[in-house]
C-alpha positions in Angstrom: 22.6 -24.8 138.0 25.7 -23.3 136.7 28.3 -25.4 138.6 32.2 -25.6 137.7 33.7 -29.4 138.3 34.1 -29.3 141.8 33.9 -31.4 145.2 30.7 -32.6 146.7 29.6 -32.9 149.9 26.5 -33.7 152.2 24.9 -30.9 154.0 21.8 -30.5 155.9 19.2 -27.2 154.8 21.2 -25.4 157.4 24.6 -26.1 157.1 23.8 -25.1 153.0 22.8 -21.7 153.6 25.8 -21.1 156.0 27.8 -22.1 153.1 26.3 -19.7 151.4 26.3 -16.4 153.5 29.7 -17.4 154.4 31.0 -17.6 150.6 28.9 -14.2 149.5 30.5 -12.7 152.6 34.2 -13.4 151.4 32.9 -12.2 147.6 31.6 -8.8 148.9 32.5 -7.0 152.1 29.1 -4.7 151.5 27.2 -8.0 152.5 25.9 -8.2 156.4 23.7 -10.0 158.3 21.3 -8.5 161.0 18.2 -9.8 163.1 17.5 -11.8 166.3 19.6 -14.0 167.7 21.9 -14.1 164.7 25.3 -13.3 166.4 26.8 -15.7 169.2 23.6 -17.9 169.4 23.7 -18.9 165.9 20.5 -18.0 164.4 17.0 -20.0 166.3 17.3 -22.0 163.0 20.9 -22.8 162.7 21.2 -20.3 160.0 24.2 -18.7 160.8 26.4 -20.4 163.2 29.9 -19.4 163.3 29.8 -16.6 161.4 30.0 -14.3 164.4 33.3 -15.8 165.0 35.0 -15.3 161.2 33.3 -12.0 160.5 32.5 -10.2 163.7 29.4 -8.2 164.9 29.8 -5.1 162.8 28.7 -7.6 159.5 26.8 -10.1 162.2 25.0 -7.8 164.3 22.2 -9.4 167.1 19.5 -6.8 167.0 16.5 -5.7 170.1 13.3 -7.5 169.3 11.7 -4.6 166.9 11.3 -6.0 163.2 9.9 -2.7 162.5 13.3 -1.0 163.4 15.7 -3.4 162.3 14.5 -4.4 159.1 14.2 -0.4 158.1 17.6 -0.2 158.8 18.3 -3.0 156.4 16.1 -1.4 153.8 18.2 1.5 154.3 21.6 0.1 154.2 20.4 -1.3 150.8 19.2 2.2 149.2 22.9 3.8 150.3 24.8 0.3 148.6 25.1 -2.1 151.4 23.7 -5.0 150.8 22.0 -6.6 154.4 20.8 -10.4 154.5 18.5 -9.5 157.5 16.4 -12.4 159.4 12.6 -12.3 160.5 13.0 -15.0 162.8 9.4 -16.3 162.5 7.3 -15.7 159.5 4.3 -15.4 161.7 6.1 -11.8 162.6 5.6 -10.4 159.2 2.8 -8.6 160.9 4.4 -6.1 163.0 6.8 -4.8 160.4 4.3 -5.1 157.1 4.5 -1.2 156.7 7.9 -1.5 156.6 7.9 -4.4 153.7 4.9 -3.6 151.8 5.3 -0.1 151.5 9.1 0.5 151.6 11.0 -2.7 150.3 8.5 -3.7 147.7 7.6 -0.1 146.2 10.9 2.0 146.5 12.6 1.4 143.2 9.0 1.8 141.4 8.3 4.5 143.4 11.8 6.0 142.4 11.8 5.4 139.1 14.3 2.9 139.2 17.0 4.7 140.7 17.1 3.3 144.1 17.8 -0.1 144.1 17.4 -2.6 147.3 19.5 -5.5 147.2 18.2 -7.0 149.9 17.1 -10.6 151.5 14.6 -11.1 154.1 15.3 -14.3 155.3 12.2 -16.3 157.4 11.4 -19.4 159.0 8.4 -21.3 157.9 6.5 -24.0 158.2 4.7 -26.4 160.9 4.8 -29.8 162.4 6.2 -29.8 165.6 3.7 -28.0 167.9 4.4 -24.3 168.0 1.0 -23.4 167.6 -1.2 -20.6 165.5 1.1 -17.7 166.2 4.6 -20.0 165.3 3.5 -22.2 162.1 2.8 -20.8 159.2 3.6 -20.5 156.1 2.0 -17.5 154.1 3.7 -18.2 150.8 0.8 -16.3 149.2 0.6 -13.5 151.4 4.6 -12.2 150.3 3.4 -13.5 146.3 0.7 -11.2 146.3 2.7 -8.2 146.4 4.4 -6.6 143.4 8.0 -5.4 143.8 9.3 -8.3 145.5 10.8 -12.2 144.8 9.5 -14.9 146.9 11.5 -18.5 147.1 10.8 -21.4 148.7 13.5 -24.3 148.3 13.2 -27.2 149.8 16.7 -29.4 149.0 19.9 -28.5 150.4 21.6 -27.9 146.9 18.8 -25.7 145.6 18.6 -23.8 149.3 22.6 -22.7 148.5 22.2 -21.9 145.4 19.4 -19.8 145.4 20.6 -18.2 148.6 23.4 -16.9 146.5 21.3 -15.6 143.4 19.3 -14.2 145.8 22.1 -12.0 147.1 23.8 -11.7 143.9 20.1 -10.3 143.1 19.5 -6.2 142.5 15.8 -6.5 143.6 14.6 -7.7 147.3 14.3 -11.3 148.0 12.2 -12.7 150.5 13.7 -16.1 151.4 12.0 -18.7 153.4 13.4 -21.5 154.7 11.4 -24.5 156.0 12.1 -25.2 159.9 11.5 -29.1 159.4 14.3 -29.2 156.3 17.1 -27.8 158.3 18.3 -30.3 159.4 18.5 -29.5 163.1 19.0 -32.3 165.7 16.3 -31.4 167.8 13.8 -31.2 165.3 12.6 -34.8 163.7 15.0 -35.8 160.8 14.4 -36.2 157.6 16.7 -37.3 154.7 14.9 -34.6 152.7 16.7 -32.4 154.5 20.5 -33.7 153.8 21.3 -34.2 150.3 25.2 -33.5 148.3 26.0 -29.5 147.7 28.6 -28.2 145.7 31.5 -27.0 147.9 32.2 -24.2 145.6 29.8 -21.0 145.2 27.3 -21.6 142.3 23.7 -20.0 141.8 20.3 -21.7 140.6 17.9 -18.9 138.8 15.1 -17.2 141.1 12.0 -18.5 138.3 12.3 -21.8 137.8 10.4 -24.9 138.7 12.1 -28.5 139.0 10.7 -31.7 138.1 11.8 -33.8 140.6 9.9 -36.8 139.5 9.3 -37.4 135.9 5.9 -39.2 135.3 3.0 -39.6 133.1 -0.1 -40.3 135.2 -0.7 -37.4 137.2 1.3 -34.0 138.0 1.8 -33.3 141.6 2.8 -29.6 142.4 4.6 -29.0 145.9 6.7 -26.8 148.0 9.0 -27.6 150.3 7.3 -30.3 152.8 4.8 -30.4 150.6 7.3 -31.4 148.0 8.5 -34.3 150.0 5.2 -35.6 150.8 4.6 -35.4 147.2 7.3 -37.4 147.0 6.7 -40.2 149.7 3.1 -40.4 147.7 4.5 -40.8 144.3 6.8 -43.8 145.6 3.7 -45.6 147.1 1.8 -45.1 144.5 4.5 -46.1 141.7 3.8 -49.5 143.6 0.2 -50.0 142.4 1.3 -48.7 138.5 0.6 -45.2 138.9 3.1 -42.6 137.8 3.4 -39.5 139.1 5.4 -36.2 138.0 6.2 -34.4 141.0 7.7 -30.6 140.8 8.9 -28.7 143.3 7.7 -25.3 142.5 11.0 -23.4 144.5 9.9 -20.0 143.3 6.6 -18.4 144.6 6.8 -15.2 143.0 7.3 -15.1 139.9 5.4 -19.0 139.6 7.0 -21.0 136.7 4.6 -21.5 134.5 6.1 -23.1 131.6 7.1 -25.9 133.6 3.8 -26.7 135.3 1.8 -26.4 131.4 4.7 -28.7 130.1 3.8 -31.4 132.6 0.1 -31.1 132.2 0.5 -31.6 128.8 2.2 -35.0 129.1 0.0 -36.2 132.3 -3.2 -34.4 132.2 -3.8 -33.9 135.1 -3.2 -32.2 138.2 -3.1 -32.1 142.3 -1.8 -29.1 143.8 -0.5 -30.0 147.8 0.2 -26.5 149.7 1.0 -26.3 153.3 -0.1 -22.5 152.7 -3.8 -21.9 153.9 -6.4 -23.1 151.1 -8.6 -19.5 150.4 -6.6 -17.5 148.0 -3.0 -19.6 148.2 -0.7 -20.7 146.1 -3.3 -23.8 145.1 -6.0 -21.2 143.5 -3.2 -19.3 141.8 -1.8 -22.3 139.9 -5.3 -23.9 139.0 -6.2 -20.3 137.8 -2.9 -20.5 135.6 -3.8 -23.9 134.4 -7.1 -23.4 133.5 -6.7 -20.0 131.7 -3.5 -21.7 129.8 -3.6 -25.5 129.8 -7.5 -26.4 130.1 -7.5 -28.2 127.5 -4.8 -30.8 128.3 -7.2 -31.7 131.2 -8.9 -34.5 131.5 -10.2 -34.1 135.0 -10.7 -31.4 137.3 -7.8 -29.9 139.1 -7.5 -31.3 142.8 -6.3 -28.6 145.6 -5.0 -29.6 149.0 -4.1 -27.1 151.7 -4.2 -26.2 155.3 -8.4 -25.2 155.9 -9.0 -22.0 156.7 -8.4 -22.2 160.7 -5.2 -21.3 162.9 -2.8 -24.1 162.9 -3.7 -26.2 166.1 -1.2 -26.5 169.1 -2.0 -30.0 169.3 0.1 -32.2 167.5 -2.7 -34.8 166.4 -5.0 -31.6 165.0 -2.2 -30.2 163.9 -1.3 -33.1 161.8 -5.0 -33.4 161.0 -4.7 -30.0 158.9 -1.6 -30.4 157.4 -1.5 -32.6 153.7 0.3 -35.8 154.3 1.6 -38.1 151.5 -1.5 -40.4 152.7 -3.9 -37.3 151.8 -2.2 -36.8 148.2 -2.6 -40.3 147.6 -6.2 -40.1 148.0 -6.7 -37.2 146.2 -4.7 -39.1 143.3 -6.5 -42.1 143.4 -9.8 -40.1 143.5 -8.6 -38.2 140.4 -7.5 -41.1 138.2 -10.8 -43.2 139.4 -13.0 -40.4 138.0 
């Protein structure tokens, strides 16, 4: 993190990336937001209250409900020099406008030969646990890592939320941004004390590719991502308590994975779980065994362990839905099944 000395203050996951949008807005008067909702009401998500009011709607403009229109306008702006934060309320919606993502925001430069450039971020919601059902709960972490031409983060602490949110603006390459709906820190969502930790008042930024060890241990390395990252967490505390150790890292970055820290940890713990709220087929949990076994095999002394949602819609009701999510009670398991083998 390159920080200056500077005051400290708690924030919720929210209340962070407002910080944020509102700080790069000052910086650079080419910086707008655009989407759903994003104007008076505030963003669905909190993410940008008040920032109608200080900025107006021509750099906080409410759009209709057509991703596919809005969001080629943003791509656009960015090939003429604007740079647009623009907001896919839902990351479930990533269907309607994929043309427009895929083909457009991930392969322009390439396809240019480098001379259009899209500073852009796509912000989105993700994430289940409160009942919003198969078409309002997902994830797809690996769906936006599979593509080449675009940066895909996922942080889950306050702190790390602003500052990538910055670098990701500061960036000359589109972002995709997600933000987990649970770590906001909203009052009508459950609340977590994951989701309010101390952030830098000033503007900082926290690099795009790296991993963070958020635990150091030596028993077992537990790889997470966002809520999976603070179940990780709740499990390593619990099982600390019967004299096992675990590393826990917060992987942050989906596209492009860090993996020198990951090999680093295996090296020192020998062995691995991998806890992904991202379906299991194809995820982020195959990627980073694949990594590991191609690159650190042999520091294993065990097979790697994946946990992730099955391969089925996420369930409307809450006790399924629960069911198919990891919990810290599942990683435990799957840690004491490692170490006992």
């Amino acid at each position: 993190m390159e920080t200056t000395k500077q005051k400290i203050k708690k924030l919720t996951g929210s209340k962070a990336m407002i910080q944020a949008l509102e700080q790069e807005m000052n910086r650079d008067s080419n910086i707008f937001i655009m989407g759903e909702d994003v104007g008076k009401y505030g963003g669905i998500f909190g993410s940008t209250t008040g920032l109608y009011d200080k900025f107006g709607p021509e750099r906080v403009m409410d759009t209709p409900i057509s991703e596919t229109g809005f969001i080629g306008a943003a791509i656009g702006a960015a090939a003429e020099g604007l740079r647009p934060v623009v907001e896919l309320m839902f990351v479930d919606f990533h269907g309607v406008v994929m043309d427009q993502i895929y083909n457009h925001m991930a392969k322009i430069h390439y396809m240019s030969g480098g001379s259009v450039k899209l500073p852009i971020v796509l912000l989105t919601a993700v994430g289940g646990g409160y009942s919003d059902a198969a078409q309002h709960s997902q994830t797809l972490y690996a769906s936006f890592g599979h593509l080449p031409g675009l940066k895909v983060v996922a942080p889950t602490f306050p702190s790390d939320i602003k500052g990538m949110l910055i670098s990701a603006i500061r960036d000359e390459n589109p972002v995709i941004f997600m933000f987990h709906k649970t770590l906001q820190g909203l009052g009508w969502m459950d609340q977590l004390e994951a989701s309010l930790g101390p952030v830098p008042e000033e503007a900082y930024t926290i690099p795009l590719n790296k991993a963070k060890v958020v635990r150091e241990g030596t028993d077992v390395t537990i790889v997470g991502v966002q809520m999976m990252t603070v179940e990780a967490l709740k499990a390593a505390e619990q099982l600390s308590k019967q004299g096992v150790e675990a590393e826990v890292i917060d992987l942050r970055s989906i596209k492009p994975i860090d993996k020198e820290t990951i090999l680093n940890s295996i090296a020192k713990t020998n062995r691995l779980v991998v806890v992904d709220e991202d379906y299991f087929s194809y995820g982020i949990t195959a990627e980073i065994s694949a990594i590991v076994a191609s690159e650190g095999f042999h520091h294993l002394k065990a097979p790697v362990v994946r946990l992730a949602v099955p391969d089925v819609p996420i369930p409307y009701s809450r006790v399924l839905e629960k069911h198919v999510i990891p919990s810290s009670q599942n990683i435990m398991d799957a840690v004491e099944s490692l170490l006992s083998s």
